[in-house]
Every structure is written in structure tokens, then in C-alpha cells.
N, C-alpha and C positions, 0 to 999 in steps of 0.2 A: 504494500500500500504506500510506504514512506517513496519507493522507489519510484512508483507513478506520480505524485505529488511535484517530488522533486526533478522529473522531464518536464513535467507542465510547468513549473516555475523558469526554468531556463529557457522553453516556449514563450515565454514573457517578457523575461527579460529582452532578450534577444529581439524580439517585436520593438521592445519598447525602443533599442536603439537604432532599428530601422526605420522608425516613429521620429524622432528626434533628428537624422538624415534628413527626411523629407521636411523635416520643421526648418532645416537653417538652410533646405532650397528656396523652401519660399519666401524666407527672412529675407533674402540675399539677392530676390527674384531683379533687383532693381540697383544690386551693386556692381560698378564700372569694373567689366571684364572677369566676373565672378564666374566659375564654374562649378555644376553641378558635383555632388556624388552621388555615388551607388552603393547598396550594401548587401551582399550576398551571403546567404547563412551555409553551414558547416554543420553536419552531424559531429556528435561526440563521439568518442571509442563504444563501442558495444560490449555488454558481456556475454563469453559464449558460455551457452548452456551445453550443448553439444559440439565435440567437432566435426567435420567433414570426412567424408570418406571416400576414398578413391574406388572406380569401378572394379566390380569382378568379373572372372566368368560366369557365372551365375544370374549377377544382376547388376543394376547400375549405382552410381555414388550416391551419396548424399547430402546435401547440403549442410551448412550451420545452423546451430540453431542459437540466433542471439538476439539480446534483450537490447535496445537502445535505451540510451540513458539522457539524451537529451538535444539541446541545439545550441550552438554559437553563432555569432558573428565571424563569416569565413576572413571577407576583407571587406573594408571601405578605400574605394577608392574614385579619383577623383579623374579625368581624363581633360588634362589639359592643354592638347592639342585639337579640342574639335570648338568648330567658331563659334561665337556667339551669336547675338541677332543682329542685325543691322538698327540703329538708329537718328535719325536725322535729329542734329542738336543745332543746328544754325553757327557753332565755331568752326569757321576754317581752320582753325589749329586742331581741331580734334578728325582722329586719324585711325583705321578700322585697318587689322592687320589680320590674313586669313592662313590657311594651311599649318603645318610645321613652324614658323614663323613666330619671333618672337622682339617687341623693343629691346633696346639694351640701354638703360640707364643705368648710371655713376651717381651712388649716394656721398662722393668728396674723398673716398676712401679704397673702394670699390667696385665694379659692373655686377648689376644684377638683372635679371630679366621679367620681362611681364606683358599682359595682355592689352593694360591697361592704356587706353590710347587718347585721353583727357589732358593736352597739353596747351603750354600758352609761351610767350614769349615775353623771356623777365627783361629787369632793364640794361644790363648787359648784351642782350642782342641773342640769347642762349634757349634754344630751344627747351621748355621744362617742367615738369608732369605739376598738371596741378595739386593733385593731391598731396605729395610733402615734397615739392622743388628741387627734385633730379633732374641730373641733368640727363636728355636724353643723345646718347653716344651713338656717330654714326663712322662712314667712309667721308676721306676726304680726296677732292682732285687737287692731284700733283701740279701745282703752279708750272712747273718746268714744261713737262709733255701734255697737259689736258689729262692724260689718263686717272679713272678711280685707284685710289692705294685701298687692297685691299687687306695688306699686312695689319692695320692695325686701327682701331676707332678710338676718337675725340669728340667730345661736346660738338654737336651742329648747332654753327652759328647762323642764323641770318641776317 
């Protein structure tokens, strides 16, 4: 009896954390460059009551015989290469990046990457995420030849 109790309470749990995934999807439904997760559940180990038998001449194997004892959270996970949605904000500096593709801002110390494509131009000339004033790091053209260098990125300026 305690054994059934306690599959159904891990039944629960486990809900409940798949409960709380979809809660901070939709908290989030409206945060710049947020992505979804997913959460996929995992049985527990089983006990076996019986073991398996391999066939004979006679007749054929048979199976285990076992009790499950409950449910987990397999993984949550987040998939942050597929796009968001398109939204028209009226900023020309706001900038919608799609595929494998990712910005690359410099928080002064740094390069970090992200989806988030909410920028503005500070008064230096520096292209720079609104959200906390990174600078967003790109390619630059070689003064000499015209061509993109693409060994290495710095602050775009405009």
C-alpha cells in the first residue's frame, strides 16, 4: 500500500514541475528573445519481482516481472536555436536575428552571446543593447583593402 502511495506522490511531484515549466513560459510569453522549455518525464528503476528467462526447447522465455516505483523529471530543456516570433517595434535599431545565429556583445570584460536584439545607439557612436549597455561586437573593414576582417570582433560603431 505505502508502495503505491508513494509512485503516486512522485506522479505529483513531477507534474507539478512540469506545471511550473509551462508557468514561466507564459510569464516570459513577452520577454525580448526568451525561449521556451520543455520537460520530459523518466520512469524510476523498477523492482523485479521475477526474472526473465531465456527460451527452451520446450517453450518460450519469459518476461520480468516488475513493480515501478515511480516518475521523475527526465530533462528540462531549453532549445535555443529555434527563432522567435517576429515583431514590429517601430526602432530601426532593433534587429531580429534567425537560424544558428547568434549577437555577440562585450559586457567591458568579456563577449557573450544572445538572442536579444533590443538595441540603441549610446553617445559615443556604439552600437548597445538596451537592456544593460553592451556593447554589441561585430566585423570590421580593413581600411587598407575594403575587405571584412574576419579574424576578430570590436564594438560597431556608427
Amino acid at each position: 500500500m505505502m508502495r503505491a502511495l508513494y509512485s503516486g506522490v512522485s506522479g505529483l511531484k513531477t507534474h507539478q514541475t512540469k506545471m511550473d515549466v509551462i508557468g514561466n513560459n507564459i510569464a516570459n510569453v513577452n520577454t525580448v528573445a526568451f525561449k521556451s522549455s520543455s520537460t520530459t518525464f523518466s520512469d524510476i528503476m523498477y523492482q523485479n519481482i521475477s526474472n526473465a528467462s531465456g527460451a527452451t526447447a520446450n517453450k518460450g522465455g519469459v518476461n520480468a516481472k516488475q513493480i515501478g516505483l515511480g516518475v521523475t523529471t527526465g530533462s528540462t530543456s531549453v532549445n535555443i536555436t529555434s527563432p522567435g516570433s517576429t515583431q514590429t517595434t517601430g526602432d530601426g535599431w532593433d534587429l531580429r536575428i534567425t537560424g544558428d545565429s547568434f549577437f555577440i556583445v562585450n559586457n567591458g570584460s568579456e563577449n557573450l552571446f544572445t538572442k536579444a536584439g533590443a538595441f540603441y545607439i549610446d553617445g559615443s557612436g556604439t552600437l548597445t543593447t538596451k537592456a544593460n549597455g553592451y556593447n554589441v561586437m561585430g566585423w570590421q573593414v580593413d581600411p587598407t583593402t575594403g575587405t571584412i576582417r574576419k579574424d576578430t570582433v570590436s564594438p560597431l560603431r556608427i
